[in-house]
C-alpha positions as a printed Julia matrix, in Angstrom:
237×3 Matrix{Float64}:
 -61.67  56.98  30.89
 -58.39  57.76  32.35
 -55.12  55.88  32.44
 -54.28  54.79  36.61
 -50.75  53.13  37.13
 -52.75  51.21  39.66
 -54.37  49.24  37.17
 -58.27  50.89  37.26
 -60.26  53.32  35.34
 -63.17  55.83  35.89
 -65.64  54.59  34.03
 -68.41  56.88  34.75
 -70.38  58.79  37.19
 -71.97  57.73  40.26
 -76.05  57.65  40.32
 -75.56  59.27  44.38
 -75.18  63.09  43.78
 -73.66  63.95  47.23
 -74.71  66.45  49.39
 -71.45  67.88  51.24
 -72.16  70.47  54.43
 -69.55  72.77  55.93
 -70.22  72.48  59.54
 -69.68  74.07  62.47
 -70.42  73.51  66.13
 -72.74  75.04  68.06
 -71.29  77.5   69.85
 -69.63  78.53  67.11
 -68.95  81.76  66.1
 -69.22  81.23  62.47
 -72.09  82.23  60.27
 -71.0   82.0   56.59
 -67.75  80.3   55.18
 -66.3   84.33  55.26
 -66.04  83.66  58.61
 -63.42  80.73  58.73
 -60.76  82.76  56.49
 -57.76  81.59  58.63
 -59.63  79.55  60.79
 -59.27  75.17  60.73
 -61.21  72.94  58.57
 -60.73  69.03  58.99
 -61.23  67.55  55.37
 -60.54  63.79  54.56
 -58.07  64.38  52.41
 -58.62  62.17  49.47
 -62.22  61.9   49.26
 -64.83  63.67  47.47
 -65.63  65.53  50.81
 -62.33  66.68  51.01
 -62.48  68.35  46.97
 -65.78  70.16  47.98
 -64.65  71.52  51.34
 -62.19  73.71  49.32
 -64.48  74.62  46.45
 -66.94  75.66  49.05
 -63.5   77.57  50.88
 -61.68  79.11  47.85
 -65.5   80.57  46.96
 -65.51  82.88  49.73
 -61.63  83.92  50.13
 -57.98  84.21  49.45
 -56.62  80.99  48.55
 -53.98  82.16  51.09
 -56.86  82.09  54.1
 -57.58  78.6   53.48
 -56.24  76.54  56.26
 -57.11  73.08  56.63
 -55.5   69.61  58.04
 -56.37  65.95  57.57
 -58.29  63.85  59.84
 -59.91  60.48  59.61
 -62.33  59.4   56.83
 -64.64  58.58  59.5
 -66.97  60.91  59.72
 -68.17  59.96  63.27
 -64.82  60.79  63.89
 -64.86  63.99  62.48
 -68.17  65.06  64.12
 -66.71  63.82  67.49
 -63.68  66.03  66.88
 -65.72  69.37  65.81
 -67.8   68.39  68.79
 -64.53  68.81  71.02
 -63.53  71.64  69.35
 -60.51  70.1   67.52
 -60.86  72.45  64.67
 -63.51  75.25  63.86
 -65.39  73.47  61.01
 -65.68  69.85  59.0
 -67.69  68.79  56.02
 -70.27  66.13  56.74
 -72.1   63.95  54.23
 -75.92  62.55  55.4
 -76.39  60.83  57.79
 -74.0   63.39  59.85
 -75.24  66.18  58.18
 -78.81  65.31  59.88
 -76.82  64.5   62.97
 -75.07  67.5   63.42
 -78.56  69.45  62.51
 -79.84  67.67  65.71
 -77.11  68.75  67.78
 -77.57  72.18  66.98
 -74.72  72.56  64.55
 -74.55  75.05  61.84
 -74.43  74.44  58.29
 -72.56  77.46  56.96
 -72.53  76.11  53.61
 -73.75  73.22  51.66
 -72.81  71.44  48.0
 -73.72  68.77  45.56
 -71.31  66.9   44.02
 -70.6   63.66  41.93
 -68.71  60.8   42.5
 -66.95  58.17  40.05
 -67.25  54.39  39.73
 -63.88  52.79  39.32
 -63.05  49.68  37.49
 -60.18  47.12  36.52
 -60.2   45.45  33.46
 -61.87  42.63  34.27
 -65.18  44.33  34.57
 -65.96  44.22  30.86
 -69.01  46.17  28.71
 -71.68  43.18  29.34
 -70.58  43.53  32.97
 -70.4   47.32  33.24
 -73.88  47.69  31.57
 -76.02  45.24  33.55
 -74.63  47.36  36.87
 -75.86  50.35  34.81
 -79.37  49.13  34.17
 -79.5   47.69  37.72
 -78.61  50.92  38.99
 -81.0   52.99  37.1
 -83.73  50.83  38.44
 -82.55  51.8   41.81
 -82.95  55.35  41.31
 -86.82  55.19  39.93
 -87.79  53.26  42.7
 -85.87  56.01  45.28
 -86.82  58.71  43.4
 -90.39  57.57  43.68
 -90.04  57.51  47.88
 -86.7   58.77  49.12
 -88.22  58.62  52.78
 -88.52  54.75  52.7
 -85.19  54.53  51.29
 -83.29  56.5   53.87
 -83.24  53.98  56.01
 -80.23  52.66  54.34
 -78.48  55.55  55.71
 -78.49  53.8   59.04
 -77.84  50.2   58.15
 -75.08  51.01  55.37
 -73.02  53.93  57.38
 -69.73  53.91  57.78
 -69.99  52.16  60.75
 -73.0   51.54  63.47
 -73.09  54.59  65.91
 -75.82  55.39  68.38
 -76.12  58.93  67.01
 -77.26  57.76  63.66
 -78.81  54.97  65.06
 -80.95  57.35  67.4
 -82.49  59.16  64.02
 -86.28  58.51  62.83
 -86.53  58.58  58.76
 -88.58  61.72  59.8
 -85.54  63.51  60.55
 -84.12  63.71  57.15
 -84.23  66.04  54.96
 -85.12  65.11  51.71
 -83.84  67.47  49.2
 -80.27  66.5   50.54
 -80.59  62.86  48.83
 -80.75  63.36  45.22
 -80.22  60.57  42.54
 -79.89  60.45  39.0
 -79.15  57.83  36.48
 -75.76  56.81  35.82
 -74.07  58.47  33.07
 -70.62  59.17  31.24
 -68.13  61.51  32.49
 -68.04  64.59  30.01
 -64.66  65.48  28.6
 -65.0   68.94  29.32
 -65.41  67.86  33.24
 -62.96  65.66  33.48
 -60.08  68.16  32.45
 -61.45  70.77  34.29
 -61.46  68.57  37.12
 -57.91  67.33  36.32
 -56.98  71.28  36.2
 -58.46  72.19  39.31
 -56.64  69.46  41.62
 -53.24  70.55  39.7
 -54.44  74.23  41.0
 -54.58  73.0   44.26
 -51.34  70.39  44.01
 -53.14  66.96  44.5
 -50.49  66.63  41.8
 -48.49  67.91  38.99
 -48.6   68.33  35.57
 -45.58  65.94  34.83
 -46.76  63.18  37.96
 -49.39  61.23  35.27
 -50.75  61.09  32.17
 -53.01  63.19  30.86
 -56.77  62.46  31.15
 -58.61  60.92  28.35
 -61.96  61.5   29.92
 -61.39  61.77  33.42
 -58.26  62.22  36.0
 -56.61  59.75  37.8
 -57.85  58.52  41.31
 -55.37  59.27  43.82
 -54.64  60.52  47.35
 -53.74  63.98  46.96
 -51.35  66.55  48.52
 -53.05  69.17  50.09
 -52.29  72.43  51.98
 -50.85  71.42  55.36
 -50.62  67.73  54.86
 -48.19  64.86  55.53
 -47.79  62.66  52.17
 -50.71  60.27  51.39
 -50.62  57.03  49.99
 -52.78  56.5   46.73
 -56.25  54.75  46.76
 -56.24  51.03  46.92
 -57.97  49.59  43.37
 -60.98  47.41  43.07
 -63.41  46.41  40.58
 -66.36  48.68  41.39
 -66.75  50.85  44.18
């Protein structure tokens, strides 16, 4: 776990590994993420979409070539903006991901990642552990037919949209939605983690407390951004 002066913890890691695709439109002249050295990415600053845009970015060139900017954590949003030709790429998670696939965008580059549960101290062990077992129920049974289950994709977006309305279960594709049981967040992770956002000055060394397990949640500072609040807390999410 990890001390928050907002009152919550990490308390392990998500059972959703997330897929994460660098996207570009169409007519795009990008074919690999070589190609947008010095060229706009839209990241949600913040979110775990954001954190794998640039590992995907600082992969393939000179930390100096990375340009990005913040826009909205909507991701029908983002889509709509890439669409208009706001910036040159985005990263999507599913549904958009199948979305943008439709469209005849361009995935120039794809990741899996984990997320964190987050919890105050009134969610206590008996608490945190039934939400555990319930959870690895959850991923048997999707495990067992991950076509049935992405239907939730379309009743539990981030909002209702025609585009992701408009998609059959048919459409996805399956080796993008990958669950695992819940587990603890290694130590070894968790600093490197904590390292890599100092790298990138989400924050500095002095700004909190060292990690016990995992870094602090917080909105970070990224290249070309105006300040960010931090996260809001809440018992699970």
């Amino acid at each position: 776990m990890a001390d928050s002066p907002i009152g919550v913890r990490q308390v392990g890691r998500r059972a959703m590994v997330v897929c994460g695709a660098l996207i570009v439109a169409p007519c795009s002249s990008i074919y690999t993420p070589q190609d947008l050295a010095h060229r706009l990415v839209a990241l949600d600053y913040g979110n775990g979409t954001a954190y794998a845009g640039l590992q995907m970015l600082e992969s393939a060139m000179p930390r100096a070539a990375v340009h990005t900017r913040s826009f909205d954590a909507n991701p029908a949003k983002r889509y709509a903006a890439l669409m208009a030709g706001e910036f040159d790429a985005t990263v999507l998670q599913e549904p958009w991901i199948t979305v943008a696939e439709k469209a005849g965008c361009r995935l120039v580059s794809t990741t899996f990642f984990y997320g964190t549960w987050v919890a105050d101290d009134t969610v206590d062990a008996e608490t945190y552990g039934a939400f555990v077992r319930a959870t690895t129920e959850a991923v048997h049974r999707i495990n067992a037919d991950k076509r049935t289950y992405a239907r939730y994709y379309k009743t539990h977006d981030f909002e209702v949209t025609p585009a992701v309305q408009a998609l059959s279960l048919d459409d996805f594709n399956l080796s993008r939605i990958q669950v695992k049981a819940p587990e603890p967040i290694p130590e070894a992770d968790a600093r490197w983690d904590w390292d890599w956002m100092v790298r990138w000055g989400c924050y500095t060394e002095n700004s909190m407390p060292r990690p016990r397990s995992t870094p602090p949640c917080n909105r970070p500072r990224m290249p070309a951004a105006s300040p960010l609040v931090p996260a809001a807390s809440a018992r699970l999410r």
